[in-house]
N, C-alpha and C positions, 0 to 999 in steps of 0.2 A: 274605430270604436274604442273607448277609452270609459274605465271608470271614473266615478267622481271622487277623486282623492281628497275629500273635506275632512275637517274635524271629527272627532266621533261627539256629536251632541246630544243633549239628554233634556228632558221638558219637565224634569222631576219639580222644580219650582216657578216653572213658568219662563214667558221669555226674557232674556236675556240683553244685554247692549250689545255681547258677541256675535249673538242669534241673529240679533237686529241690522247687524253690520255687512254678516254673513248674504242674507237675503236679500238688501239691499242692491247688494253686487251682482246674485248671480239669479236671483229670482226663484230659488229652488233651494229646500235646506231638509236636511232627512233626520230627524230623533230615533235613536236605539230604545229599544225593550218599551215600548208605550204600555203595549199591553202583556201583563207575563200569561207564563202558560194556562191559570188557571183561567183570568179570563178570558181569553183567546177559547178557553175549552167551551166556555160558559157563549159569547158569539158564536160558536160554529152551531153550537144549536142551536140558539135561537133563529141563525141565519136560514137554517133547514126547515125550522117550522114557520118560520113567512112565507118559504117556498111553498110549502106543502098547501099552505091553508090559500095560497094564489089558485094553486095550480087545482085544487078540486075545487072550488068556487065560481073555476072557470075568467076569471078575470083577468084581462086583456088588455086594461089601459087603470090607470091608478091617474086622477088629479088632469088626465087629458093626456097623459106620456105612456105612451104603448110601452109594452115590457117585448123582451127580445127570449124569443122562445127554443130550445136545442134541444139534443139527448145526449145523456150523461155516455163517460167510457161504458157502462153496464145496459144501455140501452133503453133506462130508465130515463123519463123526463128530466127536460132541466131549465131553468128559467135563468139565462145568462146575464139580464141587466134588471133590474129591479130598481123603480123611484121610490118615493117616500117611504121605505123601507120601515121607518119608525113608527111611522101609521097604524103598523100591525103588530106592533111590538114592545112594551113598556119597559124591558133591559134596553131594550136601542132609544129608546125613548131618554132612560134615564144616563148614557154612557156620553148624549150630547150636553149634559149637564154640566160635566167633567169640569173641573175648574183649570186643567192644564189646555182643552180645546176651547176654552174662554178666552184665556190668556193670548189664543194665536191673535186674536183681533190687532195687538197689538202692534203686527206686520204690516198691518194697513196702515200704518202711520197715523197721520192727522183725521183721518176719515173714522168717522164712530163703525165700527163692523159689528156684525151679528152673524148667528148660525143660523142660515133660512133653512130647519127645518120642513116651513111651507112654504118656501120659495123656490124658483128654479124647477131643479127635480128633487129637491129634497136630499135626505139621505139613499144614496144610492150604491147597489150592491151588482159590482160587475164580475162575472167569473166567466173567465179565458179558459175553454181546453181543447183540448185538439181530440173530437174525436168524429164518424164516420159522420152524422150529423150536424156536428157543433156550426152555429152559425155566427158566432162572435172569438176569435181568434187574435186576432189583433185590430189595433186600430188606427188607421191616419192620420199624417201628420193636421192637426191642429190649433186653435186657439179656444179659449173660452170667454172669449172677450165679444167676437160679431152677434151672437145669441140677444147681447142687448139688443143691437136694432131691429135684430126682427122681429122682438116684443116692441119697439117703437122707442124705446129709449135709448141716450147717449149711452157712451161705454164709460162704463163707473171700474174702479177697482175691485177685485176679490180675489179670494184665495179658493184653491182648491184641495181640500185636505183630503190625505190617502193614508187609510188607518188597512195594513197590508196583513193579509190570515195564512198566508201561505209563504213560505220559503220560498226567494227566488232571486238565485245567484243568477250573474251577469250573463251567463252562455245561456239560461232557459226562457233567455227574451226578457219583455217587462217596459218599465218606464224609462223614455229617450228623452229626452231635452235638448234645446240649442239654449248654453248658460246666458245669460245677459238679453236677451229678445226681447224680456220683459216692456226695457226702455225704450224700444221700437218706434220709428213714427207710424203713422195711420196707414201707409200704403204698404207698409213690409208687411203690417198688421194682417192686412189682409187680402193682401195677392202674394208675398213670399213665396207660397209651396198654396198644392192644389185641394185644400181645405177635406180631409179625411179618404182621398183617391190615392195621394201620393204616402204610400208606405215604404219606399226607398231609402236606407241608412244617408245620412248627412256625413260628411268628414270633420264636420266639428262637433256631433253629438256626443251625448255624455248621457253614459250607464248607471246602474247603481248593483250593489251588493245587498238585495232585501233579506231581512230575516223577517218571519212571522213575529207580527208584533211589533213591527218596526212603524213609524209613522211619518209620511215624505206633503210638502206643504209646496204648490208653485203657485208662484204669480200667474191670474186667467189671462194675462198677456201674454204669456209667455208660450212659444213652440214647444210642443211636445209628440208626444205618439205613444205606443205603445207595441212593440215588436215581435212579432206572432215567436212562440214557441218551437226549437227543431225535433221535440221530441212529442210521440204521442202518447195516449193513453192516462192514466194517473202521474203519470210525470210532467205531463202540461200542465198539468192545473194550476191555476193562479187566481184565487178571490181575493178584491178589493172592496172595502169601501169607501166613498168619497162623499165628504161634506163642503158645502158649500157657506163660507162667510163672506158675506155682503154688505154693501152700504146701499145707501139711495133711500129711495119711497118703499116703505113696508106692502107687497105685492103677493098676498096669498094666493096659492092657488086652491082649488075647490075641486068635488065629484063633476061641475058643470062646466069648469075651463079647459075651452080648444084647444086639440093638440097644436104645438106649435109648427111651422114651414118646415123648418129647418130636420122635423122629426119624421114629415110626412118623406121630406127627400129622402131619409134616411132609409126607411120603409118601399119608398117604390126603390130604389139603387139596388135593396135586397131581392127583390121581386124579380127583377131585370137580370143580376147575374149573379144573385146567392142562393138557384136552386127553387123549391118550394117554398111558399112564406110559411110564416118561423109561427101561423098560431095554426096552421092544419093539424089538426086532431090532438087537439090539445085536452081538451076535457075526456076523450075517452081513453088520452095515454092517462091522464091525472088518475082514471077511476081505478088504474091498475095498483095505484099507491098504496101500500096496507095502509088502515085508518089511523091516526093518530089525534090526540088531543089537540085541539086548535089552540095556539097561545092567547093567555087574557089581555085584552082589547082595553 
């Protein structure tokens, strides 16, 4: 296991030819201080008040994508993977605006990209921790590329942007990559490794050194994971968010679009060997929540 000794890059004016050269190569490029503290302060709450105003509404699936349900170290509810996050939210709404997460389009090269806010899953809000419940810990090696066809479409290019709220040096787990896989042909694509089962370290993966605030961008071609945590309690924690920029046919999704295969696997595998499913008694953990103001819609 080895970190990624890159440049120290910064997206303060946008991208760059460096930037461009950089990604090119290795499919994976990380920006320092995206966001500084105060807004980071300004995200962690709004992050909490999506949660909240989910979690006493009782709601279960957002756009057709089930949310992934835990309990926090305190014992308190937790909603561990959250989709169109910005849905409920008009600082999230307005932080996709950003004219430096505009700018990433430009890693797609020749392809026109966009932020599918209503595409995909949206802006999505994943948080890893390790506690006696927790049902999202880490995650399998994967891609974000086979998701096209089991919407029925070729595999187009995007990125996946990871705007990072929490400290997280290399020994507290976090994002793995295999550099260059990007370029891959079609069958490494997708038989390489055992698509989200296989969580076994690689010998040629590559770590990172996250600061809260930091911003990491891969090619959806590209191998990745995500590496459970050795620690538990409030020292696991890791909330991420991720955005998705894409190309192709403009594809919203809606209150009335089918959750996807790929989502329902996800959902029985947890069923099978992650214990109780992840929405039992979710509404009357939520009722336990003191009231709080629902964020303006």
């Amino acid at each position: 296991m080895k970190t990624n000794n890159q440049p120290i890059f910064h997206l303060s004016e946008g991208i760059t030819d460096a930037h461009l050269a950089y990604f090119r190569k290795h499919g994976i490029i990380q920006f320092k201080n995206f966001l500084d503290q105060s807004a980071l302060s300004d995200i962690h709450t709004e992050v909490q008040q999506v949660q909240e105003l989910l979690l006493r509404n009782n709601i279960q699936k957002v756009n057709g994508i089930p949310l992934k349900f835990g309990t926090d170290v305190d014992g308190s509810p937790l909603i561990q993977r959250i989709a169109f996050a910005s849905h409920y939210s008009n600082a999230l709404r307005e932080l996709l605006k950003d004219k430096r997460l505009q700018s990433l389009t430009a890693l797609l090269g020749s392809y026109a990209g966009r932020i599918g806010e209503n595409e995909k899953d949206g802006l999505v809000i994943n948080h890893y921790v390790n506690a006696a419940e927790s049902q999202f810990k880490q995650l399998g090696w994967h891609t974000d590329s086979p998701r096209d066809l089991f919407l029925g479409s070729r595999i187009l290019p995007m990125l996946n942007v990871g705007i990072h709220l929490d400290d997280c040096p290399l020994e507290n787990g976090g994002l793995r990559v295999l550099p260059g896989t990007h370029e891959q042909g079609l069958l490494k694509l997708l038989f390489r490794k055992k698509y989200f089962i296989d969580n076994n370290p690689d010998e040629k993966e590559v770590g990172f050194e996250i600061e809260a605030g930091d911003l990491t961008v891969h090619d959806g071609r590209l191998w990745h994971r995500v590496q459970q945590s050795p620690y538990t309690g409030e020292k696991s924690r890791r909330r991420v968010m991720y955005i998705p920029i894409i190309t192709g046919a403009y594809q919203p999704k809606t209150a009335s679009s089918p959750t996807p295969f790929y989502h329902k696997l996800a959902h029985l595998k947890q069923h099978l060997y992650g214990g109780r499913p992840q929405w039992v008694n979710v509404k009357a953990r939520a009722e336990s929540l003191a009231e709080v103001n629902s964020p303006s819609l």
